[in-house]
C-alpha positions in Angstrom: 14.0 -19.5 6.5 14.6 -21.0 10.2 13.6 -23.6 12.2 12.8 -23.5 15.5 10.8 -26.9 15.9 8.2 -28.5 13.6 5.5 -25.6 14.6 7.3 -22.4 14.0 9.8 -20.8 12.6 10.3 -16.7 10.4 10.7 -16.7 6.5 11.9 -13.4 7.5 13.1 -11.1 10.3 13.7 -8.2 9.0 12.8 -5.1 9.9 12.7 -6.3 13.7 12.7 -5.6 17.4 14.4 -7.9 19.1 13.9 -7.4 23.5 16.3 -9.5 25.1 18.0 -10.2 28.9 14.9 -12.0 29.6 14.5 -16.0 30.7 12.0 -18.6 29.8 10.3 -19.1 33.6 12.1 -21.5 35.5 8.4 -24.1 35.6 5.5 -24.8 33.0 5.7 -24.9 29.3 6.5 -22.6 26.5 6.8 -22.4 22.9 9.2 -21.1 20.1 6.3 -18.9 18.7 4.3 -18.1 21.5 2.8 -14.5 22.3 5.0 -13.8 25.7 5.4 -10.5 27.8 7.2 -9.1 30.7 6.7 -11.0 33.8 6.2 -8.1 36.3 5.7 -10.6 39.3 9.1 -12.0 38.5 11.4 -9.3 37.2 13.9 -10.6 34.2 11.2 -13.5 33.4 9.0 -13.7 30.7 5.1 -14.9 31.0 2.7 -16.0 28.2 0.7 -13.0 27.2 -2.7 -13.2 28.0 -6.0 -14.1 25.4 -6.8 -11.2 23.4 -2.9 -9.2 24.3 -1.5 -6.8 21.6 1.5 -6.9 20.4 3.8 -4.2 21.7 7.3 -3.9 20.3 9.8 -4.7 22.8 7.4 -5.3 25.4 5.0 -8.1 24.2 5.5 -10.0 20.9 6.8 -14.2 19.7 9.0 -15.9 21.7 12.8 -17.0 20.0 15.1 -18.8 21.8 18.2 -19.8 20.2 19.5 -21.8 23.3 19.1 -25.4 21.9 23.1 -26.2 22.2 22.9 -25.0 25.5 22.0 -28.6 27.2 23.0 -29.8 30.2 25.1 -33.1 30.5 22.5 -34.6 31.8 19.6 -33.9 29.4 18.3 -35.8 26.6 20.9 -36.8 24.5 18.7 -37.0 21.7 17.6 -33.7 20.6 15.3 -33.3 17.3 12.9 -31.0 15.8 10.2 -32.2 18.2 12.5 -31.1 21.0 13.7 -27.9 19.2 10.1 -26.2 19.8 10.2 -26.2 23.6 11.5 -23.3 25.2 14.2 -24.6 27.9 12.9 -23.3 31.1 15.2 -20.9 33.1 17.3 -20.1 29.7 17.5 -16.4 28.2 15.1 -15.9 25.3 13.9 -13.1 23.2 10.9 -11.3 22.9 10.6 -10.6 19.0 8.7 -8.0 17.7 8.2 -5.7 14.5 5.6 -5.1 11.4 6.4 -6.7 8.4 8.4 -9.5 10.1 6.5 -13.1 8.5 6.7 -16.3 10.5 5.0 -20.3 10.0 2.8 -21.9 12.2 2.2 -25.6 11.6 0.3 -27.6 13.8 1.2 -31.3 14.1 0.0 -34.7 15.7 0.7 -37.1 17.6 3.6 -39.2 16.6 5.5 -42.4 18.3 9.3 -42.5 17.6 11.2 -45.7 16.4 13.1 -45.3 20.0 9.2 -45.2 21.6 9.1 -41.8 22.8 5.1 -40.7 21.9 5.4 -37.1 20.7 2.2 -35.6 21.8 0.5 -33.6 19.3 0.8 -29.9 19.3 -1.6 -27.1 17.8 -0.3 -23.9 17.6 -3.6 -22.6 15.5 -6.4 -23.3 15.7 -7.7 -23.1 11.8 -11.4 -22.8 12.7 -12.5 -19.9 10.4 -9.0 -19.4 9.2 -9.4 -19.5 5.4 -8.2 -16.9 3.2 -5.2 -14.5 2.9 -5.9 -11.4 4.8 -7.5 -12.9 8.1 -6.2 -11.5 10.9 -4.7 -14.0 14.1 -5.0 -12.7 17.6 -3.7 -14.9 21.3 -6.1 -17.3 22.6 -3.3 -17.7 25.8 -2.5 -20.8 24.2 -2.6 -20.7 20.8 -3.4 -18.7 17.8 -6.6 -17.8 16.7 -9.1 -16.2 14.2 -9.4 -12.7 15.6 -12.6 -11.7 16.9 -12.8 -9.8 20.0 -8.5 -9.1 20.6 -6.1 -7.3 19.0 -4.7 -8.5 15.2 -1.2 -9.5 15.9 -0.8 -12.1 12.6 -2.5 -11.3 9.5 -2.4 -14.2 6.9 -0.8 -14.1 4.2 -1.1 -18.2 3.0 -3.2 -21.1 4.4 -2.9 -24.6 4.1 -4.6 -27.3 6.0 -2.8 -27.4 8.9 0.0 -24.6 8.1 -0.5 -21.0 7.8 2.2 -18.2 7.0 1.3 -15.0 8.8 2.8 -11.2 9.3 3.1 -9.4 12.1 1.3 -6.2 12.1 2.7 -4.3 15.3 
């Protein structure tokens, strides 16, 4: 199993397609876990993919970044699994991609550190409607959702209150 923050991670990878010599974009916010695509405005960048998107091997699919050690001087010292699920902006990252491959989604709330840093609460599904193995997930833009009108990128394969484990089905 990994870890890539306290929202998402793979219980297993393999058989994948893995896309890389791509960077997070160098503003806004993105997510281990999110459904990104080629940037065609900004060669070399990835986007977020938009609601409803497929997933395309090697073209659209979850972002992985591995990058975490790569910090500058002077970032925040302090890096733990809060900070692990943000995609550093401007870094190379991974466009990940390929049937069979099964990943976790937890959402979590907010939280305020002993050091006082408020950890603002993150939902990376939307469970509404979620409820048995077998439902398929599909992209809101933002988050993952019960499919109904999009493509089924995530079919279920456990669901928990606030945790789902989920295949792709490229």
């Amino acid at each position: 199993m990994s870890d890539y923050g306290l929202n998402f991670g793979f219980r297993r990878s393999e058989p994948s397609v893995r896309e890389g010599r791509l960077r997070v974009p160098l503003t806004g916010t993105l997510y281990q876990g999110d459904l990104v695509t080629y940037n065609k405005d900004a060669p070399g960048f990835l986007k977020l993919a938009a609601a409803t998107s497929a997933l395309q091997p090697g073209f659209t699919g979850l972002l992985e970044q591995e990058e975490g050690w790569d910090i500058s001087a002077f970032g925040a010292p302090n890096v733990d699994s809060f900070s692990k699920g943000k995609a550093l902006n401007g870094k190379p990252a991974v466009i990940h991609s390929g049937a069979g491959n099964k990943v976790w989604l937890k959402n979590t709330p907010t939280q305020t550190r002993f050091d006082g840093r408020v950890i603002a609460a993150r939902t990376i599904i939307t469970m509404a409607g979620v409820t048995a193995i077998g439902d398929e997930l599909e992209w809101s833009g933002t988050a993952w959702i019960k499919k109904s009108a999009g493509a089924a990128v995530l079919r279920v394969t456990f669901v928990g209150t606030d945790y789902v484990e989920a295949v792709l089905v490229g």
